[in-house]
N, C-alpha and C positions, 0 to 999 in steps of 0.2 A: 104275548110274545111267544113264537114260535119257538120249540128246540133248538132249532134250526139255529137262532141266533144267539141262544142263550149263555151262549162262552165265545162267543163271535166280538170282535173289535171294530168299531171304524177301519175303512182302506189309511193304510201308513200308521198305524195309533200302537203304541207298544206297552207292554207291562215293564216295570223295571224291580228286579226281582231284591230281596235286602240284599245278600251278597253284592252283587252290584250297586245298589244303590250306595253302601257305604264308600265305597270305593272312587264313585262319582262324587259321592259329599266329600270327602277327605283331599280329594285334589281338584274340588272347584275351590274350598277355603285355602289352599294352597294360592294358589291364582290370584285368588281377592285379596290374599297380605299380600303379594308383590306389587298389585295397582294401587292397593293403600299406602306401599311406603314410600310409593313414588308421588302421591300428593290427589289423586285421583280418588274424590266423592260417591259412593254407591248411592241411585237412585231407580226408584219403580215408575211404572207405567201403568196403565191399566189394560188389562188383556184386549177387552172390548175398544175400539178407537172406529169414527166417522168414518165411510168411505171415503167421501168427496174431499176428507183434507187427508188425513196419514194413511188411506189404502190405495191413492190415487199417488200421492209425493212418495211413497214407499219404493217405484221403480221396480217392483216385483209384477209378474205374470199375472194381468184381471182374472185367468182363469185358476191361477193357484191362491187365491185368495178365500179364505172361509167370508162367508155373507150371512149375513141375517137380516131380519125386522126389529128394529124397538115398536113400543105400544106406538109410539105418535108415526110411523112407514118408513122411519130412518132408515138408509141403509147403515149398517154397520160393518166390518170385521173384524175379527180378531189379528192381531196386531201380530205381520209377517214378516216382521224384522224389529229390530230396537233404534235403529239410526232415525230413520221417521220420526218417531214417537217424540225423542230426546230432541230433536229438534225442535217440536212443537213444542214444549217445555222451553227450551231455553229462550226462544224469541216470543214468548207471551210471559213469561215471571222473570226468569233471571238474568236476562243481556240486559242489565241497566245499567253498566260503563263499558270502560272497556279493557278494565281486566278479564284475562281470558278463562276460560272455565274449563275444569277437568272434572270430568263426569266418568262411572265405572255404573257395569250392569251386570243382572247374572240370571236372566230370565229365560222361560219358554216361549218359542215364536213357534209361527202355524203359517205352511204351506198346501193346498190341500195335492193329493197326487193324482194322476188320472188314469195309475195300474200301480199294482204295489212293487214290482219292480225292486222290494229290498229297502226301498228308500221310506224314515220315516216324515209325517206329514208333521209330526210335533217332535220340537230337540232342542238343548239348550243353549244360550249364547253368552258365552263371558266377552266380555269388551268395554273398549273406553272411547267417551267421544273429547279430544280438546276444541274448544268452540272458543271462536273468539281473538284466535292468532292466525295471520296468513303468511307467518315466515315459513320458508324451508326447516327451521330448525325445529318447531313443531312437529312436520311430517318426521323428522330424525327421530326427535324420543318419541314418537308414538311405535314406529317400527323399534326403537334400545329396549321399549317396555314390554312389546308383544315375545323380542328374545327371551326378557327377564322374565316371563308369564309362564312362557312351555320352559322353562328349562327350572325354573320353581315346581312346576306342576311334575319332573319326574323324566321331559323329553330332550335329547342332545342332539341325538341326530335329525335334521332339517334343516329344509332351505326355506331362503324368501326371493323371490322371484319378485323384480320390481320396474315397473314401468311407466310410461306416461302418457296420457290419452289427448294430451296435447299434438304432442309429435307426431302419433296415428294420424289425427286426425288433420292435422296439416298438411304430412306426406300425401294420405289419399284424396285431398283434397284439390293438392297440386296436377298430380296424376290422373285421376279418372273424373276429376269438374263437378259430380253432381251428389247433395250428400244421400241421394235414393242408393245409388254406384257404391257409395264407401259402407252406406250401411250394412249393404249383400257383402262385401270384405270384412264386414267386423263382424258381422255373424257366424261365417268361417272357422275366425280366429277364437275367437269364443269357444264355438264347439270343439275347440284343437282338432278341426277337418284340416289339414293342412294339403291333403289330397285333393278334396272339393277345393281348395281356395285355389292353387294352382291349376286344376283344369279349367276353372271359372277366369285365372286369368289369362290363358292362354284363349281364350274366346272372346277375352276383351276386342275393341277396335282400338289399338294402341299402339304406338313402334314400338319397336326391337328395344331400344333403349327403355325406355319406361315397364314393358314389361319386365325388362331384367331388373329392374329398380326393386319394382315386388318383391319379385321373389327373391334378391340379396335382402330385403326388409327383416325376411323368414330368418336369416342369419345371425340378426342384432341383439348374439346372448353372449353374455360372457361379462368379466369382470368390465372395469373402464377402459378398457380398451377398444370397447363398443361403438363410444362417442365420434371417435373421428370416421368412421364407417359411415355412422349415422349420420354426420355432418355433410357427407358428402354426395349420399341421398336426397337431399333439400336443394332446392333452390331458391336463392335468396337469400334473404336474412330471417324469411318468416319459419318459424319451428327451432329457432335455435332458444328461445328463452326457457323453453323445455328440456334442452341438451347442457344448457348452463344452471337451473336446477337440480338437475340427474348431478352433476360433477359436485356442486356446492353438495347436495346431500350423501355424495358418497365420502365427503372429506368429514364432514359431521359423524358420520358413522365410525370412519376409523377412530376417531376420537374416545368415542364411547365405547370403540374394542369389539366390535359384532361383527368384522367386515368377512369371518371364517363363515358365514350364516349366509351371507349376501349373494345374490347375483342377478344380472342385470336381462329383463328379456324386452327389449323395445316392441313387439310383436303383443304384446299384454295390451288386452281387452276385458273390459268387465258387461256383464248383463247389466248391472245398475248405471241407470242413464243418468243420474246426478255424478256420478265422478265428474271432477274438471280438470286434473293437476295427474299429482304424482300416485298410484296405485301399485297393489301388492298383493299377491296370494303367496301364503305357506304350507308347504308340503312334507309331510313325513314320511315312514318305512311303512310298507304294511299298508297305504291305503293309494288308491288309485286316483284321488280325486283332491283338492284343494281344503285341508283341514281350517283354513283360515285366509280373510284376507281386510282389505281394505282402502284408504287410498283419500284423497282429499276432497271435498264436496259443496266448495263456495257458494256455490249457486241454490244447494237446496234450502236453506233459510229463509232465503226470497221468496218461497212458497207459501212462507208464515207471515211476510211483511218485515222481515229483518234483513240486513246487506251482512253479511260478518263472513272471515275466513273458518273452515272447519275440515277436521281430520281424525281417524279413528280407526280402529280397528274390533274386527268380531270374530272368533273364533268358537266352533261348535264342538264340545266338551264330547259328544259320543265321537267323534271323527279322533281327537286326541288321544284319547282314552284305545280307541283301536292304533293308532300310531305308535303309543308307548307299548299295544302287543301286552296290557293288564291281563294277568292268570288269577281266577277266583282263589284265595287262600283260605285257608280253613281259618273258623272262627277267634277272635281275639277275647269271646266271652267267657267267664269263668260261673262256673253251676252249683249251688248247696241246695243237695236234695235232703229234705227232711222227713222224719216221721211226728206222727200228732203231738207223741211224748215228750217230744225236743224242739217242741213249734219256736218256740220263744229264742229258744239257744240258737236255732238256726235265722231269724229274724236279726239278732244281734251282730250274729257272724256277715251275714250279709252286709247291717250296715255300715260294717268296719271297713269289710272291703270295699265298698263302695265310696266310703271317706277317702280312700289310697287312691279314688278315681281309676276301679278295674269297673268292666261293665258284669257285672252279676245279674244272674236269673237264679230265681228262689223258687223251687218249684218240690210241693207234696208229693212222696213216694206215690202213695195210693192213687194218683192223678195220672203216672205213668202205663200204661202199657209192656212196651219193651224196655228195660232198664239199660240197655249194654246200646239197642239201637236209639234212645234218646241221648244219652249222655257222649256217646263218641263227637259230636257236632263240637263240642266243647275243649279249651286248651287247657282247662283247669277242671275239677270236680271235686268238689268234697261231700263226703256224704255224713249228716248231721241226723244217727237214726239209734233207736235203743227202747228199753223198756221203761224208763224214768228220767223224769228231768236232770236227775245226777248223773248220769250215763251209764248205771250200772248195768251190768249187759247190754249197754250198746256201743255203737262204734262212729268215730269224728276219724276223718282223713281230709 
């Protein structure tokens, strides 16, 4: 190995330093009581997953996908999302009735990047899949839980922005005929190019009327007051079981009391090609980009050889963690430094404190360097040093 790389990382790969790391620990376990007391199971996956079944059903980018060999020329990757995965799982062991399953995760997924760009290639995802229910009222507490999630976790202010790709894809289907036409529109919308999406529709071969249809599309955000806009966008009776979903699920929500959190963007697209239904991304302070989302996914089970409704949500714990705008605080350790004389007496003191459940570091004078630059890191210090095990001429603080 060259110099050259010897402190060098993979493209996107990050250290996470203890300071940070506690602080990520302390408010993922925040996260996983709120999904545990809602009734939601923690379950693992295995990092490494098949191409041909969960890297291929994953809906993520072939080219952002880590690849490898196994000994027999599998291809493999490492597993670029958790919905995949848990899927695979619940349609080969546990859909054997059909009560519905509430599954919780708290793993690292791998995207790879193709410029560092800032963005990391590995990060973590807390989230929950319900499999197994294809009512409305499912997609409602997976969205009550995600509120309860960030706002356990330490976050208040955010939105969720929710919508449905049914509707999209009816309206544009009505309008420009071919789904080649609608997919260059939903690409657009995705990138939130709303500039491309309007020059691109003004180039359409369309009337007057239907273009303006579009672009009032761009305008379908707002509380429920949305819906009859929306309705009136449609022709027909086709897209409207999507607009009476949206309404049933927004009556469910006031229910549950989240409706301060909610808003509606009919104009909502996701990259993931398994959505079918209702969809959702959530957005905090402080971050530019969607710290979370999710949305309903009937169809991906069928991949596995199982028919079941399914809905979930993922949110990625470093986007949160910048949301909530986390300041590194000095240490909550408490330090007994000892001399050789008092070894014992300081071992004892330690494990006293450490019975009280404070986090203690027990560390030999002689072992120190700078006594004033080690021990300031610490909220507590006691120093257990002297010339005899009775302390005479020495000093306990």
């Amino acid at each position: 190995m060259t110099k050259l790389f010897m402190f060098e990382k993979p493209l996107g790969m990050r250290d996470t330093f203890p300071d940070l790391y506690e602080i990520k620990d302390r408010t993922k376990k925040r996260m996983e009581g709120a999904m545990k007391r809602w009734g939601y199971k923690f379950i693992e996956t295995p990092s490494l997953e098949y191409y041909e079944t969960v890297g291929e059903a994953s809906a993520i980018l072939d080219q952002q996908l880590f690849k490898l060999l196994d000994q027999q020329g599998h291809t493999l990757v490492l597993r670029p999302d958790m919905t995949a995965p848990i899927a695979r799982i619940a349609a080969s062991k546990l859909l054997k009735d059909q009560a519905p399953l509430r599954l919780a995760y708290s793993n690292s997924v791998f995207r790879a990047q193709q410029r560092e760009g800032g963005r990391p290639a590995e990060f973590e995802q807390v989230g929950i899949e319900c499999i197994g229910d294809d009512s409305v009222s499912a997609d409602a507490e997976v969205i009550a839980l995600m509120v309860s999630v960030l706002k356990e976790a330490g976050l208040d202010n955010f939105k969720i922005s929710i919508g449905h790709i049914g509707f999209v894809q009816e309206l544009f289907k009505q309008i420009v005929g071919t789904e080649e036409r609608a997919e260059t529109l939903r690409r657009f919308l995705y990138e939130k190019n709303y500039v491309g999406y309007r020059k691109h529709v003004n180039e359409l071969t369309l009337s007057s009327i239907d273009k303006q249809r579009l672009f009032s599309f761009l305008k379908l955000r707002g509380s429920d007051n949305v819906f009859a806009e929306a309705h009136s966008l449609l022709e027909g009776e086709k897209g409207l079981q999507a607009l009476e979903q949206l309404k049933e699920l927004w009556s469910i929500l006031k229910d549950y009391g989240v409706e301060q959190y909610i808003k509606f963007d009919l104009s909502l697209v996701s990259h993931m090609s398994y959505y079918s239904g209702i969809l959702f991304e959530v957005y905090g302070e402080h971050v530019g980009f969607a710290i979370g989302n999710g949305g309903r996914y009937d169809k991906l089970l069928e991949k596995f050889g199982k028919t079941s409704g399914a809905t979930g949500f993922g949110l990625r714990l470093d986007y949160v963690l910048e949301a909530m705008k986390v300041e590194l605080t000095s240490s909550e350790q408490e330090c007994v430094l000892f001399s050789d004389e008092r070894r014992k007496e300081a071992i004892m003191l330690a494990s006293e404190l450490r019975g009280e459940g404070k986090e203690v570091v027990l560390q030999n004078w002689k072992g120190v360097g700078d006594v004033d630059e080690f021990t300031k890191g610490f909220s507590n210090v006691h120093f257990v040093v002297g010339r005899d095990s009775n302390g005479n001429g020495g000093e306990k603080r």
